[in-house]
PLY file of the C-alpha trace (Angstrom):
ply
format ascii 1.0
element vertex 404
property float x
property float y
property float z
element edge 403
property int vertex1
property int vertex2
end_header
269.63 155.12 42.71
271.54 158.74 42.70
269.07 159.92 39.85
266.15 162.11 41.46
262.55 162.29 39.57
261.02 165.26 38.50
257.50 164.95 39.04
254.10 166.75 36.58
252.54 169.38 38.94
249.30 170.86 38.64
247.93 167.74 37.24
244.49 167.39 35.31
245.05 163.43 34.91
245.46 160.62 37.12
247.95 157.86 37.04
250.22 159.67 33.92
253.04 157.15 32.74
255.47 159.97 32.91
254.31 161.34 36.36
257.03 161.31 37.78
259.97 162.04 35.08
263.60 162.19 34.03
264.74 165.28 31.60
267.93 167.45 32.02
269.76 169.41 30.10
272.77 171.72 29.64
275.72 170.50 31.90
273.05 168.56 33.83
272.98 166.05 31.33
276.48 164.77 32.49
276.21 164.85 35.82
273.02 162.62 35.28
275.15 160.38 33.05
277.77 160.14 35.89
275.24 159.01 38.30
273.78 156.35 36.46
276.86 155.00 35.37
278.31 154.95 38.67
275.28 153.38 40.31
275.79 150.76 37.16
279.24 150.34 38.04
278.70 149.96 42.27
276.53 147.40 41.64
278.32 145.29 38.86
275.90 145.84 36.40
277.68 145.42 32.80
275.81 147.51 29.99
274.67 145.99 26.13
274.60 149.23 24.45
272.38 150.24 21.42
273.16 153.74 20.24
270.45 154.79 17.17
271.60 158.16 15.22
271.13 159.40 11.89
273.63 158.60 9.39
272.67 162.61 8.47
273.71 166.00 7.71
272.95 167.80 10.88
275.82 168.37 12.59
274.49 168.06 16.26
274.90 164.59 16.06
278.73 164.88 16.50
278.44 167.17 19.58
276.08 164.58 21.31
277.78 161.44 20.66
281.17 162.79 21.99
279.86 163.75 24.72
277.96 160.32 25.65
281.28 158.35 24.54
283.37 160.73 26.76
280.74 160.44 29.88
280.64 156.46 29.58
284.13 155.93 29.40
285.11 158.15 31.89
282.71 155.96 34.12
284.58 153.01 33.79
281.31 150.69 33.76
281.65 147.65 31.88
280.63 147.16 28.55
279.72 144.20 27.27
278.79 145.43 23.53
278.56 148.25 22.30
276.48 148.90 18.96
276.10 152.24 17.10
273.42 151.99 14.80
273.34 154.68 12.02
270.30 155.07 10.15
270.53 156.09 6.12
268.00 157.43 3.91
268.90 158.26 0.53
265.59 159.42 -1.00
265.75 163.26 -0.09
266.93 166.07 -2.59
270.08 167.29 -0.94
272.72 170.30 -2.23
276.39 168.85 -2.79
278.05 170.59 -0.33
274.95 168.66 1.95
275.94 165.86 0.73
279.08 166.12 1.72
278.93 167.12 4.91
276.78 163.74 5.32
279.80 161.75 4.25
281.88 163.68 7.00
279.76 163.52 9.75
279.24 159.93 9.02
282.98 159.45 9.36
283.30 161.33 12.59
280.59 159.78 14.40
281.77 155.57 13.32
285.36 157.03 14.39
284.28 158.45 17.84
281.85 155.78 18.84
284.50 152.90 17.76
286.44 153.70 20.68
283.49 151.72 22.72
282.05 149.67 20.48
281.45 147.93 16.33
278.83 150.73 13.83
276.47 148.78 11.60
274.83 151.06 8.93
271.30 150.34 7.62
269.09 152.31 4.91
265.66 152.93 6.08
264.61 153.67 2.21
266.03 150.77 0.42
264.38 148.25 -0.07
265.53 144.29 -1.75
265.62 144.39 -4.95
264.31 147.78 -5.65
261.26 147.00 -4.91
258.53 150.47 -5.09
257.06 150.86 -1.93
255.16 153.74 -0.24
256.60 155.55 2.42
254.17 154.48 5.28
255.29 150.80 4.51
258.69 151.31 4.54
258.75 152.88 7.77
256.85 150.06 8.91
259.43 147.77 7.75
262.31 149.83 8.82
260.98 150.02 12.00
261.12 145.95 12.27
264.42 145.90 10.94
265.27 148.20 13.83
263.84 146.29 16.65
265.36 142.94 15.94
268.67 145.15 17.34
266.90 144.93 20.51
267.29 141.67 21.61
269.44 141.15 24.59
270.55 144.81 25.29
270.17 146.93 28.94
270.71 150.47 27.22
269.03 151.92 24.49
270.17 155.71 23.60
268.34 157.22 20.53
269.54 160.60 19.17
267.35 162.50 17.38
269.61 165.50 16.79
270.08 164.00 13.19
267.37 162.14 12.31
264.18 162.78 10.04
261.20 163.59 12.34
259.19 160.75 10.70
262.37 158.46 11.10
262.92 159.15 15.05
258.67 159.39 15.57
258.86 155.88 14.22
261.65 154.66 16.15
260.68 155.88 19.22
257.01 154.80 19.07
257.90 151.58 17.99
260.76 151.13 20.77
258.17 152.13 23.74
255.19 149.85 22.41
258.04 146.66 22.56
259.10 148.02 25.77
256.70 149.56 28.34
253.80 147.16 28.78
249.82 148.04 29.47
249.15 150.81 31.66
247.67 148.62 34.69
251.32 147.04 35.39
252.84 148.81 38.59
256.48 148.42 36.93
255.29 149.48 33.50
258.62 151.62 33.01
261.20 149.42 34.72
259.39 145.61 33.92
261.82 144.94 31.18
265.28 145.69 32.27
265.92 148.30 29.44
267.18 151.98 29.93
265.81 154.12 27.03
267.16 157.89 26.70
266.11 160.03 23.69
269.05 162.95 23.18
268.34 166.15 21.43
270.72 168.91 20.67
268.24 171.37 20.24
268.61 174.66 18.68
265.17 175.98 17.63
266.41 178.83 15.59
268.61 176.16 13.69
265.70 174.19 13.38
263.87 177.16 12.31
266.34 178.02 9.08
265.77 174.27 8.05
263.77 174.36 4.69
261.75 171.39 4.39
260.37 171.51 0.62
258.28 169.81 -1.76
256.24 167.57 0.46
255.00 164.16 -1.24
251.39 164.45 -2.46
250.73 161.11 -0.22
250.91 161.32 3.55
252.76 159.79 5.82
251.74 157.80 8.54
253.74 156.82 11.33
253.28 153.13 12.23
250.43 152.39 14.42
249.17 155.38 14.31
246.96 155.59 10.83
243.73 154.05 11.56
242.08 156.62 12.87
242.84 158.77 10.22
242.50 156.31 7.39
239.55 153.77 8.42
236.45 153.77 5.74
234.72 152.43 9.44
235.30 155.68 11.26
235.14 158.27 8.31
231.65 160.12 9.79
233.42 160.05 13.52
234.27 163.57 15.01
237.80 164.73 14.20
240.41 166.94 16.08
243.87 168.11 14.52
246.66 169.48 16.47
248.99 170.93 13.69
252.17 171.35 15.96
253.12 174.11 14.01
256.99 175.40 13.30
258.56 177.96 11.16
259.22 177.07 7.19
256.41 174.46 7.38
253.67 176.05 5.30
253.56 173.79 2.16
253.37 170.28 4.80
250.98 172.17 6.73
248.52 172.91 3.98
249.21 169.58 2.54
247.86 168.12 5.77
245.64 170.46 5.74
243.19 169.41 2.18
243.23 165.56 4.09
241.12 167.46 6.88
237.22 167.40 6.90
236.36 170.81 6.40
234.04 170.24 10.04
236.85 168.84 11.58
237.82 170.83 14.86
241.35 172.46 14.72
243.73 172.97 17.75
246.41 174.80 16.80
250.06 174.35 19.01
252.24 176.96 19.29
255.68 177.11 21.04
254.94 179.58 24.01
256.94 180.31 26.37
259.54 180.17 24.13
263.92 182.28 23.77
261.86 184.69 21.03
259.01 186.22 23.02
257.14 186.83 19.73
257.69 183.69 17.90
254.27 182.74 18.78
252.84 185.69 16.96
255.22 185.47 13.75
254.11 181.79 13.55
250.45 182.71 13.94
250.98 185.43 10.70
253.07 182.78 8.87
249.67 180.15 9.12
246.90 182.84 9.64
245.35 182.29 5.97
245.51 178.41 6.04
244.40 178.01 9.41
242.64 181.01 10.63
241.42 182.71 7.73
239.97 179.63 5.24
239.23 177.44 8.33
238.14 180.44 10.62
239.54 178.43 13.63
238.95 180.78 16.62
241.86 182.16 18.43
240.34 180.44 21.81
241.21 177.44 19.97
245.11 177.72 20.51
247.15 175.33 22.73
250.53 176.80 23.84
253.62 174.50 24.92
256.45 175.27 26.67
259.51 175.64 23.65
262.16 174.19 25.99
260.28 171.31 28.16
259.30 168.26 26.12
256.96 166.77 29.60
254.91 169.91 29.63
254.01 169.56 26.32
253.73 166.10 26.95
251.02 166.94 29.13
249.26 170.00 28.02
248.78 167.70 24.76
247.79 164.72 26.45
244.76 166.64 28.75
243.72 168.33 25.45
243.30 165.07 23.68
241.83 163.70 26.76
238.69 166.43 27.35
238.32 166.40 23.72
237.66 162.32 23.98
235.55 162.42 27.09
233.21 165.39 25.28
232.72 164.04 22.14
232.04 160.21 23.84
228.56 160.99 24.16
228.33 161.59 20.33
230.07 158.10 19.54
233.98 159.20 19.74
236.55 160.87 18.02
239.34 160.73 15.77
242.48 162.76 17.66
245.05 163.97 15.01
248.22 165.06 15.72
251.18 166.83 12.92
253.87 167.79 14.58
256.22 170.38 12.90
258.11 172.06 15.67
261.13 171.70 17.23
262.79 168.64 18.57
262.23 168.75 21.85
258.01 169.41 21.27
257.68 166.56 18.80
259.41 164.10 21.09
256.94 165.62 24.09
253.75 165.57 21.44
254.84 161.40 20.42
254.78 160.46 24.42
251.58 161.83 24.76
250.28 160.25 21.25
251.26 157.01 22.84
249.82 157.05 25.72
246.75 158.11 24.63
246.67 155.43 22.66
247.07 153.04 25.46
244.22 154.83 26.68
242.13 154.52 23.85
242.53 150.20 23.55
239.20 150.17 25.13
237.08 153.46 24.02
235.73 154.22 20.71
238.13 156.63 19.66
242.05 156.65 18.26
244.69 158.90 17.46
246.42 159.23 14.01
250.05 160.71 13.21
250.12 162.17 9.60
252.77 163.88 7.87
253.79 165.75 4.53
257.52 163.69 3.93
259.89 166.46 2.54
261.87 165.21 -0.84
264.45 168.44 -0.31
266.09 169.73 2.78
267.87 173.01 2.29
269.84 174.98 4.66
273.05 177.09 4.82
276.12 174.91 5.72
277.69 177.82 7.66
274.47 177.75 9.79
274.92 174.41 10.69
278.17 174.27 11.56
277.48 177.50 13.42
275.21 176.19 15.98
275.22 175.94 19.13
272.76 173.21 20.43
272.07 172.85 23.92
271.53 169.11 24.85
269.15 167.69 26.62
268.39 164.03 27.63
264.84 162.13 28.58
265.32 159.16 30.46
262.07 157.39 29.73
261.96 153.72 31.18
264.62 151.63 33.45
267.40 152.71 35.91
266.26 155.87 37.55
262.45 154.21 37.76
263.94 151.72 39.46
261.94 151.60 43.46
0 1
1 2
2 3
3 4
4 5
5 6
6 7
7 8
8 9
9 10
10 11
11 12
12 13
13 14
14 15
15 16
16 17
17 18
18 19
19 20
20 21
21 22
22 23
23 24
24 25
25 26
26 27
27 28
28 29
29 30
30 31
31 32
32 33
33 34
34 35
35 36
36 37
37 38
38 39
39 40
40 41
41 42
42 43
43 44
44 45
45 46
46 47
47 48
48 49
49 50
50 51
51 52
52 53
53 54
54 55
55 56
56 57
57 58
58 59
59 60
60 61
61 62
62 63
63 64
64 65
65 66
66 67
67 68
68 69
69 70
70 71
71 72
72 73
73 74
74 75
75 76
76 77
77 78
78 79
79 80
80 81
81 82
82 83
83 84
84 85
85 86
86 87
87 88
88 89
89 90
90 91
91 92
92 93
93 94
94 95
95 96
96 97
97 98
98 99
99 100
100 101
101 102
102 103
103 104
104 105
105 106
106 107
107 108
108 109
109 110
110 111
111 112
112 113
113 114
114 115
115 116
116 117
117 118
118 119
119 120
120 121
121 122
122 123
123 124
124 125
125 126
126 127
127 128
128 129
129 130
130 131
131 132
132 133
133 134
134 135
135 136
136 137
137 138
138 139
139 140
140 141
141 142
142 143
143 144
144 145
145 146
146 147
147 148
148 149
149 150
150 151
151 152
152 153
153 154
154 155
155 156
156 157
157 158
158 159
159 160
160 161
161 162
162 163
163 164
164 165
165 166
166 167
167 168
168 169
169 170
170 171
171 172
172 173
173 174
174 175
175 176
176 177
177 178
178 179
179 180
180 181
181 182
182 183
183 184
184 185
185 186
186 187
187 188
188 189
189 190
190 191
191 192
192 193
193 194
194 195
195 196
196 197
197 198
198 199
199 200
200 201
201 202
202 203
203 204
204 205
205 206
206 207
207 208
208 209
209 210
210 211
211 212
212 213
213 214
214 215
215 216
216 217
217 218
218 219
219 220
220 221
221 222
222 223
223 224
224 225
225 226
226 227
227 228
228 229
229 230
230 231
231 232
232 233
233 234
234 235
235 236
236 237
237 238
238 239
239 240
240 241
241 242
242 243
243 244
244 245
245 246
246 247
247 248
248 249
249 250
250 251
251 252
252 253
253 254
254 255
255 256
256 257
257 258
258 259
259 260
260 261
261 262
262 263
263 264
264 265
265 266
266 267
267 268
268 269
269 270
270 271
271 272
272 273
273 274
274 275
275 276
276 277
277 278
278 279
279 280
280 281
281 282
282 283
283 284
284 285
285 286
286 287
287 288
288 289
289 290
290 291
291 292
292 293
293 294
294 295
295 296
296 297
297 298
298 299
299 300
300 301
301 302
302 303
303 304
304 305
305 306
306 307
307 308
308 309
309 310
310 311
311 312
312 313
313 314
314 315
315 316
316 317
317 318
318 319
319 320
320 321
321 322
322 323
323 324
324 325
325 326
326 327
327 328
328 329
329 330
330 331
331 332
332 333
333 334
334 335
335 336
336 337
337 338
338 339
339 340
340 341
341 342
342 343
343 344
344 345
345 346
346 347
347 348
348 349
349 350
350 351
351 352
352 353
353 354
354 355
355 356
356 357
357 358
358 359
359 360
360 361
361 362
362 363
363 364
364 365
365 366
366 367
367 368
368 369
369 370
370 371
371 372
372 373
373 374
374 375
375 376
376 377
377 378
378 379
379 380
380 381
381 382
382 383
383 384
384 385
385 386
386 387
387 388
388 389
389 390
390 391
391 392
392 393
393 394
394 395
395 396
396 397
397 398
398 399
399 400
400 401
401 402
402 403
C-alpha cells in the first residue's frame, strides 16, 4: 500500500487505536486519494461506495464532494455502486434566503455525485406518522436507519462539512462501534474490509460567524454515550466536564452548564495553537463568568488542542480522561463528560477519543457521557458562506492504508 502512516509521538498511552494514523489535508488530500485508488485499481479491487453528507446549508459540502467525484473518476477504479446518502433535518429555525440556499446545494451535490452513482434522501427528524419524540431517541433511531446502508459496502466516506455536530457525532460513533471490533484484536482497524474517511472543509472563522441560538431546554445525548451522565446508579460518582469550547456558544454552554454538579471538576478545552494567536484568550473572556468566575475553575485547569490537527486532540483528550480515571479509581470511579463546541476538525478528534475511552472503560467503574444543547436556529450571513474558503482535510480511520 502507497499510503504512509503518520504515527502519535511523545506518547503517554500504550497500545492507542489511532497510533499510527492517516490525516492530510490541503492538496495532500488528493494525492492520498490517488494512491488508494490506484492501489484499488492494481489489484482489481472494485469499490461499494457509501457517501453520507448533509442535505444542508453549508456550502462546503459542494467543494468536497467535487473534489472526491473528480479524484475517483479520474482513477478509473471500478465501481460497483455508488450511493450518496443525504441526510435532512427539518426541525431548525432557518432565514429564507437559508432556506434556499439548502434547496440549491441539495441540487448541486445529487447532480455532481450522479455522475458515479443513485442519491437516496432520508430525514433524520421525521418520524412515521408524526409521532413526538425527543431528540436523543431520534438520533438513536436515525442512527439505525443509517447503518442498515452498511451492509455489503468496501468504502464509507462521511462529510461532515454540512452536517449538524450532533448528526455527524452520531453517525460517526455509531459507524466505528459496527465497525472496529474490541481493542485486544490485532486487526481491529482493517478486520472488516471497510474503508471509513471522515472529510471536513474546515474554516474555523466560518465556523466561528455560525450563530447557533436558542438551545432546547432538554439535552442531547449522543447514542451510547448517556449513561454516565444520566444513571440514578452513578449520580454520587465523581464527575469531569470537558466543555470543548468555540466562539458564539455561550447560551449551549451555560445550558450544559446548570446539568453540572456544582462539585463536579471542570476541564476547560481551548483551541491553541490555533491561525488567530489570541483566539484562546478572546474565548477565555467570552466564557470567563460561566466558567471561571461562578465555577471558579482554576486557570491550571485548561487543556489546549491543536486548532488544525484532529489526532492531537485526539490524544491530549484521551490522556486527560485517562489520568483523571486512574486518580479518581481509588475513590470508586468517575463520570468523564465531554461537550464539544469547536470547530470541525476538534470535535471529530474529541469523538475518537470519547470512543475509545469507552472501549476502555467496558471493564472499569467509570463511563463517559456526550451531552449537548441542540440549537432550534442557525443564523449566519449568506455572503459569508459563500465566501469561504475551506481547506479540506481527510481522516482515514479503518481499512486500506492499515492494511500490513
Amino acid at each position: 500500500m502507497a499510503t504512509s502512516l503518520q504515527r502519535n509521538s511523545a506518547l503517554e498511552v500504550d497500545d492507542l487505536i489511532w497510533e499510527n494514523y492517516v490525516f492530510r489535508r490541503g492538496v495532500a488530500v488528493e494525492d492520498l486519494w490517488d494512491d488508494m485508488y490506484a492501489d484499488r485499481k492494481k489489484n482489481n479491487r472494485p469499490m461499494r461506495l457509501l457517501y453520507i453528507a448533509g442535505r444542508g446549508f453549508d456550502v462546503r459540502a459542494k467543494d468536497v464532494i467535487s473534489k472526491y467525484v473528480e479524484r475517483l473518476n479520474a482513477s478509473g477504479c471500478q465501481i460497483q455502486q455508488a450511493t450518496l446518502l443525504l441526510i435532512g433535518f427539518s426541525g431548525y429555525q432557518l432565514s429564507p434566503e437559508l432556506e434556499d440556499l439548502t434547496s440549491e446545494n441539495a441540487s448541486i451535490l445529487e447532480d455532481i455525485f450522479g455522475q458515479i452513482g443513485k442519491v437516496e434522501t432520508y430525514f433524520i427528524d421525521e418520524t412515521e406518522d408524526d409521532e413526538e419524540l425527543n431528540a436523543t431517541i431520534m438520533l438513536r433511531l436515525g442512527a439505525a436507519k443509517i447503518l442498515n446502508f452498511l451492509d455489503d459496502v468496501t468504502d464509507i466516506v462521511l462529510d461532515v462539512s454540512s452536517l449538524p455536530r450532533i448528526v455527524y457525532l452520531t453517525i460517526l460513533l455509531s459507524v466505528l462501534a459496527r465497525i472496529v471490533p474490541a481493542a485486544t484484536d490485532q486487526n481491529q482497524l482493517t478486520s472488516h474490509g471497510v474503508t471509513f474517511q471522515v472529510l471536513v472543509g474546515e474554516d474555523p472563522e466560518l465556523d466561528s460567524k455560525i450563530a447557533a441560538q436558542d438551545p432546547s431546554n432538554d439535552l442531547v445525548l449522543i447514542p451510547g454515550y448517556s449513561e454516565a451522565f444520566q444513571s440514578e446508579a452513578l449520580r454520587d460518582m465523581p464527575m469531569v466536564w470537558f466543555p470543548i469550547l468555540g466562539e458564539n456558544r455561550l447560551a449551549q454552554v451555560q445550558k450544559v452548564e446548570s446539568n453540572i454538579p456544582d462539585w463536579a471538576e471542570i476541564c476547560p478545552v481551548l483551541p491553541h495553537p490555533s491561525k488567530d494567536p489570541r483566539r484562546g484568550d478572546k474565548l477565555l473572556t467570552e466564557y470567563d463568568n460561566t466558567l471561571f468566575a461562578k465555577r471558579q475553575t482554576p486557570l491550571s485547569n485548561i487543556i489546549y488542542a491543536h486548532e488544525g490537527h484532529p489526532f492531537e486532540v485526539y490524544r491530549q483528550l484521551l490522556e486527560a480522561m485517562l489520568r483523571f480515571r486512574n486518580t479518581l479509581s481509588v475513590i470508586g470511579g468517575s463520570r468523564l463528560v465531554v461537550t464539544p463546541l469547536a470547530s470541525k476538525l476538534i470535535t471529530v478528534g474529541s469523538a475518537l477519543a470519547c470512543f475509545e475511552m469507552k472501549m476502555r472503560s467496558v471493564d472499569s467503574t467509570s463511563g463517559v457521557a456526550i451531552p449537548y444543547a441542540e440549537p432550534k436556529r442557525y443564523v449566519v450571513e449568506v455572503g459569508a458562506l459563500r465566501s469561504s474558503k475551506a481547506d479540506l482535510s481527510v481522516l482515514v480511520l479503518t481499512g486500506d492504508p492499515f492494511q500490513g
